[in-house]
GUVO-448515 format. One record per residue (C-alpha): x, y, z; residue number from 0. Coordinates in steps of 0.001 Angstrom, whole numbers, always signed. Example, Ala and Ser with C-alpha at 12.3 -4.5 7.8 and 13.67 -1.06 7.14 Angstrom:
# GUVO-448515
+---------+---------+---------+-----+
|      xx |      yy |      zz | num |
+---------+---------+---------+-----+
|  +12300 |   -4500 |   +7800 |   0 |
|  +13670 |   -1060 |   +7140 |   1 |
+---------+---------+---------+-----+
This chain:
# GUVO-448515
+---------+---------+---------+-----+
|      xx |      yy |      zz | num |
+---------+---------+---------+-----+
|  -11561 |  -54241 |  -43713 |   0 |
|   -9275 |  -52671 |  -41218 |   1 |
|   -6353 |  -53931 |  -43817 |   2 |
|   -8261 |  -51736 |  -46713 |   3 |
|   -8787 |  -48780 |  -44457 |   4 |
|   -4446 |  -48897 |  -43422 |   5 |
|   -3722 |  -48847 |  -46998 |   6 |
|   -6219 |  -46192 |  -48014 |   7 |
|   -3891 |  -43808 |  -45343 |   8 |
|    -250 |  -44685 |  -46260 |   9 |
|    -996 |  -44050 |  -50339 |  10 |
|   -1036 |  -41434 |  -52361 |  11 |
|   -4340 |  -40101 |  -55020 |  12 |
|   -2527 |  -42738 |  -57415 |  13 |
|   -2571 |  -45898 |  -54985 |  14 |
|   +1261 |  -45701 |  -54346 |  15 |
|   +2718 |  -45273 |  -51358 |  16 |
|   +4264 |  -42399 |  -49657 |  17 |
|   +6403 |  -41579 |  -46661 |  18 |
|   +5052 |  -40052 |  -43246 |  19 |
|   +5177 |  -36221 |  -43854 |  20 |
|   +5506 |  -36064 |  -47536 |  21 |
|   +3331 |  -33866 |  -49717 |  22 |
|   +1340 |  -35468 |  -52321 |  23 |
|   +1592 |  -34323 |  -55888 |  24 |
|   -1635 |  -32573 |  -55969 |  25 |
|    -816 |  -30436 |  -52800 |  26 |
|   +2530 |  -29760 |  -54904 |  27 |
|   +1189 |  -28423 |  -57824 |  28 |
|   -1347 |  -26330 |  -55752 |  29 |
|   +1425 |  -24731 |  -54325 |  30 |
|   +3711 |  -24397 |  -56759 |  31 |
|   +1094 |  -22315 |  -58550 |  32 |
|    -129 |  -20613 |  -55727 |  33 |
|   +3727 |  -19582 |  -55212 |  34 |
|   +3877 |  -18592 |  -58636 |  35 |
|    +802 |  -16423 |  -58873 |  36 |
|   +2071 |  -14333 |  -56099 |  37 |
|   +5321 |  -14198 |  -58470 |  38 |
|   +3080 |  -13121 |  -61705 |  39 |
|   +1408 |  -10338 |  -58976 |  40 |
|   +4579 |   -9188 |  -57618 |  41 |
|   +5965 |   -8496 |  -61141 |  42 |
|   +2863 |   -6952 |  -61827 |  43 |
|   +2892 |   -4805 |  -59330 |  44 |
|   +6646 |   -3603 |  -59725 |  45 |
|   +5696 |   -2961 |  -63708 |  46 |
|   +2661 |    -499 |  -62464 |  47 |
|   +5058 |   +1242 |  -60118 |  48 |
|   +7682 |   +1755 |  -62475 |  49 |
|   +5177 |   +2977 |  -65175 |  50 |
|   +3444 |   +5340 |  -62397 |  51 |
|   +7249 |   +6988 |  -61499 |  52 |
|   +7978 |   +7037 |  -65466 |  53 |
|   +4397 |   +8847 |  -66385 |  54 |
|   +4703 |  +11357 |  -62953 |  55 |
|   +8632 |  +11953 |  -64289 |  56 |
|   +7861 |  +12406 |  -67911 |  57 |
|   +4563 |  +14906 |  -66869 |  58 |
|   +6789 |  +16702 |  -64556 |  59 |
|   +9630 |  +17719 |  -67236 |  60 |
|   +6553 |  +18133 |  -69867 |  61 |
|   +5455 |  +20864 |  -67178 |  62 |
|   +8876 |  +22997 |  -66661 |  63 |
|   +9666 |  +22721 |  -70406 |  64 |
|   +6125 |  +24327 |  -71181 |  65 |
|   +6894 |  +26724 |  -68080 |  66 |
|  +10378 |  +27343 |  -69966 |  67 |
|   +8546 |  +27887 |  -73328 |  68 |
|   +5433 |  +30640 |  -72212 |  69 |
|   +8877 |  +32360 |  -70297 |  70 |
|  +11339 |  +32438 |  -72988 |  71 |
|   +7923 |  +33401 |  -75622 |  72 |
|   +7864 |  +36780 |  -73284 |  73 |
|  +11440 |  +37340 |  -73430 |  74 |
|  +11363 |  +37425 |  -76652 |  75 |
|   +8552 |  +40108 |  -77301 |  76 |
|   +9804 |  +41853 |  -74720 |  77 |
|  +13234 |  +42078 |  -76087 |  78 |
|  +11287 |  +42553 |  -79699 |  79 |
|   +9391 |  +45242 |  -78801 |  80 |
|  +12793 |  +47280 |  -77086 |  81 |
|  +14383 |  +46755 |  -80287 |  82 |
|  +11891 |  +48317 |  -82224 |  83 |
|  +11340 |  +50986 |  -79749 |  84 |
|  +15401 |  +51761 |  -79604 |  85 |
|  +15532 |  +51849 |  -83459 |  86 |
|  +12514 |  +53774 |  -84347 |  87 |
|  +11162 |  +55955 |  -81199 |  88 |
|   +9133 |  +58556 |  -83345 |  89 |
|   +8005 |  +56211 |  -85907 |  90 |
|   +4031 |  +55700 |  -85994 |  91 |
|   +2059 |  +52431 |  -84646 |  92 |
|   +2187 |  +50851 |  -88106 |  93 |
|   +5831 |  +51037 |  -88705 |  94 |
|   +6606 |  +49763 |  -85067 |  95 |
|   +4281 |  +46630 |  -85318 |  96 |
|   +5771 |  +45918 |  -89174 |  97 |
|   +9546 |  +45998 |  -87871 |  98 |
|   +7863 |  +43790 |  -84604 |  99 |
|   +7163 |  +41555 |  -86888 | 100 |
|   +9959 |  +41137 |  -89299 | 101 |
|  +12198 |  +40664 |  -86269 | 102 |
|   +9736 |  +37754 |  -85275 | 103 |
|  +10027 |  +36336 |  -88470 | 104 |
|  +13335 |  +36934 |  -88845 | 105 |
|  +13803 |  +34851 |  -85661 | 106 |
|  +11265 |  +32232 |  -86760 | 107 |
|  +13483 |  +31326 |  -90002 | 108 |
|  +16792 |  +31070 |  -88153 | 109 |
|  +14904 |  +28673 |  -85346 | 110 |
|  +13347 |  +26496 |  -88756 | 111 |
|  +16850 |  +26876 |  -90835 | 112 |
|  +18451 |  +25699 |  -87627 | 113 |
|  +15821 |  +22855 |  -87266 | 114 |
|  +16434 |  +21863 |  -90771 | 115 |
|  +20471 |  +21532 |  -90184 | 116 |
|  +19941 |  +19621 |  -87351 | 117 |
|  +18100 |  +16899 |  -89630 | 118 |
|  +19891 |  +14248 |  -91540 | 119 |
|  +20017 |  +14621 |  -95137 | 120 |
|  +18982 |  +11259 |  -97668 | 121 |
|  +21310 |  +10760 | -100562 | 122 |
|  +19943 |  +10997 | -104097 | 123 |
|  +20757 |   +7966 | -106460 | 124 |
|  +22693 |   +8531 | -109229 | 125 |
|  +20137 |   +8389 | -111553 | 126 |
|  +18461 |  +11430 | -109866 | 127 |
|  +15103 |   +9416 | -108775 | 128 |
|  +14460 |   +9735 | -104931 | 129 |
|  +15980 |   +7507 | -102684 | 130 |
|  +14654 |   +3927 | -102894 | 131 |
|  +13819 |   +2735 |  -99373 | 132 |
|  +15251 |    -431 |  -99763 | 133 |
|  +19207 |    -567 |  -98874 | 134 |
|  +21344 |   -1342 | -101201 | 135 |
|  +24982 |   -4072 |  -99914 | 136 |
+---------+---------+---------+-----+
């Protein structure tokens, strides 16, 4: 009995036999997946933060652009409105506000014919169909 009890201490979950001091394959795994869960969280963790300082970042130059935009809208009118006042100082309400607003349109067709430029342009097959959206070797 005593025998039974000796070898029931030296092996290991699959009746083998281990040295003093070694780990046995279950305690292994257990931390070998305990090590890598706090991996898995770490990474986690690091992902969040680096999402966090991209979103705060992104918000943050979303914020001074839109500060940039309402500013730059009232220079405009301002400047606008001295134009019109420069080129026609005796003229009545209605002509003012209708050469206030040709100059804003004016500027709003440069800003989309500029916009347009800027984009690039799709070549038209030779057989004048639209563009197939395949390429061709």
């Amino acid at each position: 009995m005593a025998l039974a009890e000796a070898h029931g201490t030296q092996g290991d979950s699959a009746g083998g036999h281990r040295a003093a001091g070694e780990p046995s394959v279950s305690s292994a795994i257990e931390h070998l997946v305990a090590s890598s869960q706090g991996e898995v969280t770490k990474r986690i963790d690091l992902a969040l933060l680096e999402g966090h300082e991209l979103l705060s970042r992104t918000l943050q130059r979303a914020a001074l652009a839109a500060c940039g935009m309402v500013l730059a809208a009232g220079a405009w009118f301002a400047a606008a409105a001295c134009a019109v006042l420069l080129v026609a100082p005796n003229a009545t309400l209605t002509v003012r506000l209708a050469a206030f607003g040709l100059i804003n349109a004016g500027g709003a067709l440069g800003l989309i014919a500029l916009a347009m430029r800027g984009r690039p342009q799709t070549p038209a097959r030779a057989s004048g169909n639209l563009p197939s959206t395949t390429e061709q070797p």
